[in-house]
C-alpha positions as CSV (number, residue, x, y, z in Angstrom):
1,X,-31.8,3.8,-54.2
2,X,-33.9,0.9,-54.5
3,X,-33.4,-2.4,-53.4
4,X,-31.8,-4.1,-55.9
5,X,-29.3,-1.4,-56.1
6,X,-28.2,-1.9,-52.3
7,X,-27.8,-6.1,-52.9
8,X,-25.0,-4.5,-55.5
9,X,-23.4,-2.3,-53.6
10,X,-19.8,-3.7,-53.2
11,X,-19.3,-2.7,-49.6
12,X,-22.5,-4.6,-48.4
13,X,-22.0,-7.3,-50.8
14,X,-18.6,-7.8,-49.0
15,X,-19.7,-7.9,-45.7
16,X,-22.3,-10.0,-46.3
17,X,-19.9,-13.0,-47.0
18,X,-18.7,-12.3,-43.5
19,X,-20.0,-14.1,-40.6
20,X,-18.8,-11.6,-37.7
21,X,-18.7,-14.4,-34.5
22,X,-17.6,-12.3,-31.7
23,X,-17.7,-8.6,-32.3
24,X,-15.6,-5.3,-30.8
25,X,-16.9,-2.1,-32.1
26,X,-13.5,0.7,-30.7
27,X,-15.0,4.3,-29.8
28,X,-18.6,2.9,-30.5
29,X,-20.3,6.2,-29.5
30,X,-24.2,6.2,-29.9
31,X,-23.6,2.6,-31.5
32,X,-24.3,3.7,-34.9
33,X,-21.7,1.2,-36.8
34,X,-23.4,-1.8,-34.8
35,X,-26.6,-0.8,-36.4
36,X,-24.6,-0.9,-39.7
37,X,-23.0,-3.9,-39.2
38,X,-26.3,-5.8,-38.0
39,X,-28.4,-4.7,-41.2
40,X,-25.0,-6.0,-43.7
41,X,-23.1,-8.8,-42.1
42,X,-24.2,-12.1,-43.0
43,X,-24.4,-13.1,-38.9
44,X,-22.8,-12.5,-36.1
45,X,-23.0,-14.1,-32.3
46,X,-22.5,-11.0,-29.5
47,X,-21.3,-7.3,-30.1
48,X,-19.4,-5.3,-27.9
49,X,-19.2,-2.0,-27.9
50,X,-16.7,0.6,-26.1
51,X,-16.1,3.9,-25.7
52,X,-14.1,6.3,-23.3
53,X,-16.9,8.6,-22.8
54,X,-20.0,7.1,-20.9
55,X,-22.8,9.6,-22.3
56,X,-23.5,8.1,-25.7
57,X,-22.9,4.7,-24.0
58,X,-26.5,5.4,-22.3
59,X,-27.9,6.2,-25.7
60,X,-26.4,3.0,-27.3
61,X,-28.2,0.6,-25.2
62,X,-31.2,2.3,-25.2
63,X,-30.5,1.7,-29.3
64,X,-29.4,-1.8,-28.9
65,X,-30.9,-3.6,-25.6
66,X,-30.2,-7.0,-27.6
67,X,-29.3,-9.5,-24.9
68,X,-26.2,-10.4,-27.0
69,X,-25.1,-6.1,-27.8
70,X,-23.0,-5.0,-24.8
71,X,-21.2,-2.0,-24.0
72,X,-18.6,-1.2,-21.7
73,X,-16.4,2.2,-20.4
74,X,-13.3,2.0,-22.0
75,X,-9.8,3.0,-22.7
76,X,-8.9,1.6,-26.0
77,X,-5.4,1.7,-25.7
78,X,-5.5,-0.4,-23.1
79,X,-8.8,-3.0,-22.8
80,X,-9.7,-5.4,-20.3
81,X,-9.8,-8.3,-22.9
82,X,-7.5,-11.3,-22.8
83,X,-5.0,-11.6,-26.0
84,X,-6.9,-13.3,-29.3
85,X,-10.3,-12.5,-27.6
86,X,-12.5,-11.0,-30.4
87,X,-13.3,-12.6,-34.4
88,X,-13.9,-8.8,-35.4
89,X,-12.5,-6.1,-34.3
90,X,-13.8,-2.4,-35.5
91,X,-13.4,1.1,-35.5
92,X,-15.7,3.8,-37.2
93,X,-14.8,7.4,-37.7
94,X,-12.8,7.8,-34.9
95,X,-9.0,7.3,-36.2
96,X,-9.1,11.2,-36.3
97,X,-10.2,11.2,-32.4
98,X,-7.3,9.1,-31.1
99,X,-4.3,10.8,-29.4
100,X,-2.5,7.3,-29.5
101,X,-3.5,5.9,-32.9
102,X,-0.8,3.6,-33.1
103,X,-1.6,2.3,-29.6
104,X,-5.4,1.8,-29.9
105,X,-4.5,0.2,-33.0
106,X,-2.0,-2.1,-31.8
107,X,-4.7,-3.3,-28.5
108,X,-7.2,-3.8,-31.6
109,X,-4.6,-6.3,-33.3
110,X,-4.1,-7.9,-29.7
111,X,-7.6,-8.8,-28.9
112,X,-8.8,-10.4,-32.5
113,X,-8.1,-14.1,-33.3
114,X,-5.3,-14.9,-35.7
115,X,-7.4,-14.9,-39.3
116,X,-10.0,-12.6,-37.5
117,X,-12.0,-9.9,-39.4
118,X,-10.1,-6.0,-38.9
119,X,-13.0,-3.2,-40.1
120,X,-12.1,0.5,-40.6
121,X,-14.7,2.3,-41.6
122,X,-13.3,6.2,-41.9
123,X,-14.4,9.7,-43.8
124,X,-12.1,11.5,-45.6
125,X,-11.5,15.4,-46.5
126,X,-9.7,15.3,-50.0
127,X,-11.6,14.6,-53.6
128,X,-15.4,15.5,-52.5
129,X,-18.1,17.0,-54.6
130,X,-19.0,20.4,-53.5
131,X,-21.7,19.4,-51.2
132,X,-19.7,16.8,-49.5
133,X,-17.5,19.3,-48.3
134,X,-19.6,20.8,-46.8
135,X,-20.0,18.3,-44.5
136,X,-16.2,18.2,-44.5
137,X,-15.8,21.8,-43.5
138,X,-18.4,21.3,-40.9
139,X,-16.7,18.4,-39.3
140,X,-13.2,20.8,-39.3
141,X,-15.1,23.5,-37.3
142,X,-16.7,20.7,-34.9
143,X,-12.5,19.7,-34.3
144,X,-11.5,23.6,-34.1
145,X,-14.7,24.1,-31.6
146,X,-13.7,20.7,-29.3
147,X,-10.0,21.1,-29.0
148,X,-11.2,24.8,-28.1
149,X,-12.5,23.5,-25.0
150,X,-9.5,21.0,-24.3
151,X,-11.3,17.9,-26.4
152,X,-8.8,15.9,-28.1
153,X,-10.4,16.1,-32.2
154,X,-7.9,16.3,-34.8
155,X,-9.2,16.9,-38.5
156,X,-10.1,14.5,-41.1
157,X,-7.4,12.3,-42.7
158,X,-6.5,12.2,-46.4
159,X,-8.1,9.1,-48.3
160,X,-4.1,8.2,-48.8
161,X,-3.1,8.9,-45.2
162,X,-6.1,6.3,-44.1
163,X,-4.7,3.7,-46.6
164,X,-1.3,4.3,-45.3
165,X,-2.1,3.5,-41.7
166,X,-4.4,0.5,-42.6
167,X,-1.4,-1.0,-44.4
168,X,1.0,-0.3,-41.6
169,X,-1.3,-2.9,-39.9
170,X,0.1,-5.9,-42.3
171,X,-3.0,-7.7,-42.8
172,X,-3.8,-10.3,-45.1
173,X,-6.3,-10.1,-47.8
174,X,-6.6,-6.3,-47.1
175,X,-10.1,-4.9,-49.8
176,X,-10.9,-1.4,-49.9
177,X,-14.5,0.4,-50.3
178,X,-15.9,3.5,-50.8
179,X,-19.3,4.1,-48.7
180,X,-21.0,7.4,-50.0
181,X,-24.6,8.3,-50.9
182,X,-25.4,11.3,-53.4
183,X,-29.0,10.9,-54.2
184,X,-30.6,12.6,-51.2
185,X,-31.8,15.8,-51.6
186,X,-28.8,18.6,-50.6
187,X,-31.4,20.8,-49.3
188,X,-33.5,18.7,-47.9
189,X,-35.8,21.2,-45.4
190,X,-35.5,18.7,-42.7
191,X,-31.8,18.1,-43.1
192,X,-30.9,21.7,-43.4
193,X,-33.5,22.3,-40.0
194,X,-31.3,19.5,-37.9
195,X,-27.9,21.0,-39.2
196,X,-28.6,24.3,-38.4
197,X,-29.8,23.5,-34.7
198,X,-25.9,22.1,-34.2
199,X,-24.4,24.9,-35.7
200,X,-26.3,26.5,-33.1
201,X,-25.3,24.3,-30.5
202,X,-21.5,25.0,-31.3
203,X,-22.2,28.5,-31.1
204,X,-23.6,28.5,-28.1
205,X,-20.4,26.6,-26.7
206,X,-18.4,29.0,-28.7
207,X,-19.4,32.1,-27.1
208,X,-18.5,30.5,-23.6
209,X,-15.1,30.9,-24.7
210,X,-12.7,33.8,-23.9
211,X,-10.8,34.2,-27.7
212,X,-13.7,33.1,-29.9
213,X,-14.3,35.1,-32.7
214,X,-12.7,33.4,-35.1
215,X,-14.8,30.3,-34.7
216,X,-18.0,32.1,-34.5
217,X,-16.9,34.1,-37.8
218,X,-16.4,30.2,-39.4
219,X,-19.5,29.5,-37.7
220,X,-21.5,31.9,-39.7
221,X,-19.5,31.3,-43.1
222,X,-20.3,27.3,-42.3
223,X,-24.2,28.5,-42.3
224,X,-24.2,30.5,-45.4
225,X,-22.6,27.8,-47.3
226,X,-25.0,25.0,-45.8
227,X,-27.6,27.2,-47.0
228,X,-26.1,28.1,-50.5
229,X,-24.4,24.4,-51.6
230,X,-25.9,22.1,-49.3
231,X,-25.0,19.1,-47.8
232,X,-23.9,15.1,-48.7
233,X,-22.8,13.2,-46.0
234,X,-18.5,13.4,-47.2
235,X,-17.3,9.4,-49.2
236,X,-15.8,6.9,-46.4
237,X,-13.2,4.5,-46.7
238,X,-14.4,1.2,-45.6
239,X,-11.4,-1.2,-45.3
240,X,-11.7,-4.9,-44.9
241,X,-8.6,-7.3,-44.0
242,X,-7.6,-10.1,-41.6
243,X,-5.1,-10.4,-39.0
């Protein structure tokens, strides 16, 4: 995709217009949406970025070591920030991780400004191209694998079922985006290297359990169909509204 290209993408183009002030990034992880919010936004003042889990924290600042990029330990259904705190509030691909959507939601409306930004940016499993799912499938064993092991990871939402909760939000202005690339190679030699080495990985963590020969059986079908269709990273929804 050249340049040009990207200045007309509609997602990019929309956040763009948006000057981000104060910025919460819910269940940040490794801080990958903060990189994606950096490169598109038109400014922004401080990020801060949460998460439950403190491992991917470490890797986040390492990422980010910004003065004005913080991170924090976390339960996001119930923050440490005063009410009408943030101008954007975020979450990224983690609606389908949340045991108390409804609550993490609601602590998300809490803490932004009235007229603040509200970002959901979230895959989804239904209408993808043949290599998408893949990725799709993928993500499904990765849920099967955690909850497994007693990890909370329920699988992807329908595009409609992510609509659905954004709307239950009743925010003003609401847009809706679809972020998906298709141009990359499906096979790329690299790509299909670094997938295989996690399918590995959940393997490995499979065959610490007691009843796990159903996983490792997906396992292996997961690889065969990596190898045979290939992979596109599966179309997000990236929704856009203000409290």
């Amino acid at each position: 995709m050249s340049d040009q290209d990207r200045l007309l993408d509609p997602a990019e183009e929309a956040l763009g217009q948006i000057s981000g002030g104060s910025i919460l990034d819910v269940a940040t992880g490794n801080g990958g949406f903060i990189s994606y919010l950096i490169e598109n936004l038109k400014d922004y003042t401080e990020i801060t970025g949460i998460d439950s889990n403190q491992r991917p924290l470490e890797a986040a600042r390492q990422s980010h070591p910004q003065e004005n990029i913080h991170f924090l330990q976390m339960d996001a259904v119930k923050m440490d920030f005063p009410d009408r705190h943030f101008d954007t509030v975020c979450i990224s691909n983690s609606l389908h991780h949340m045991v108390d959507l409804p609550g993490v939601l609601d602590e998300m409306k809490r803490v932004c400004k009235p007229g603040g930004y509200f970002i959901i940016s979230e895959m989804f499993q239904d209408g993808q191209s043949e290599t998408q799912l893949t990725h799709v499938t993928m993500h499904h064993w990765w849920a099967a694998v955690d909850n497994a092991e007693g990890i909370t990871h329920f699988e992807t939402f329908t595009r409609g079922k992510i609509i659905e909760i954004t709307e239950q939000l009743g925010l003003h202005h609401l847009r809706q985006y679809e972020l998906k690339d298709l141009e990359a190679d499906p096979k790329d030699p690299e790509l299909m290297r670094q997938l295989g080495d996690i399918i590995d990985r959940y393997i490995q963590r499979i065959e610490k359990l007691k009843d796990g020969k159903a996983l490792l059986q997906r396992g292996e079908e997961l690889r065969q169909r990596l190898n045979e269709v290939g992979f596109h990273g599966a179309t997000a929804l990236l929704l856009i509204g203000q409290k």
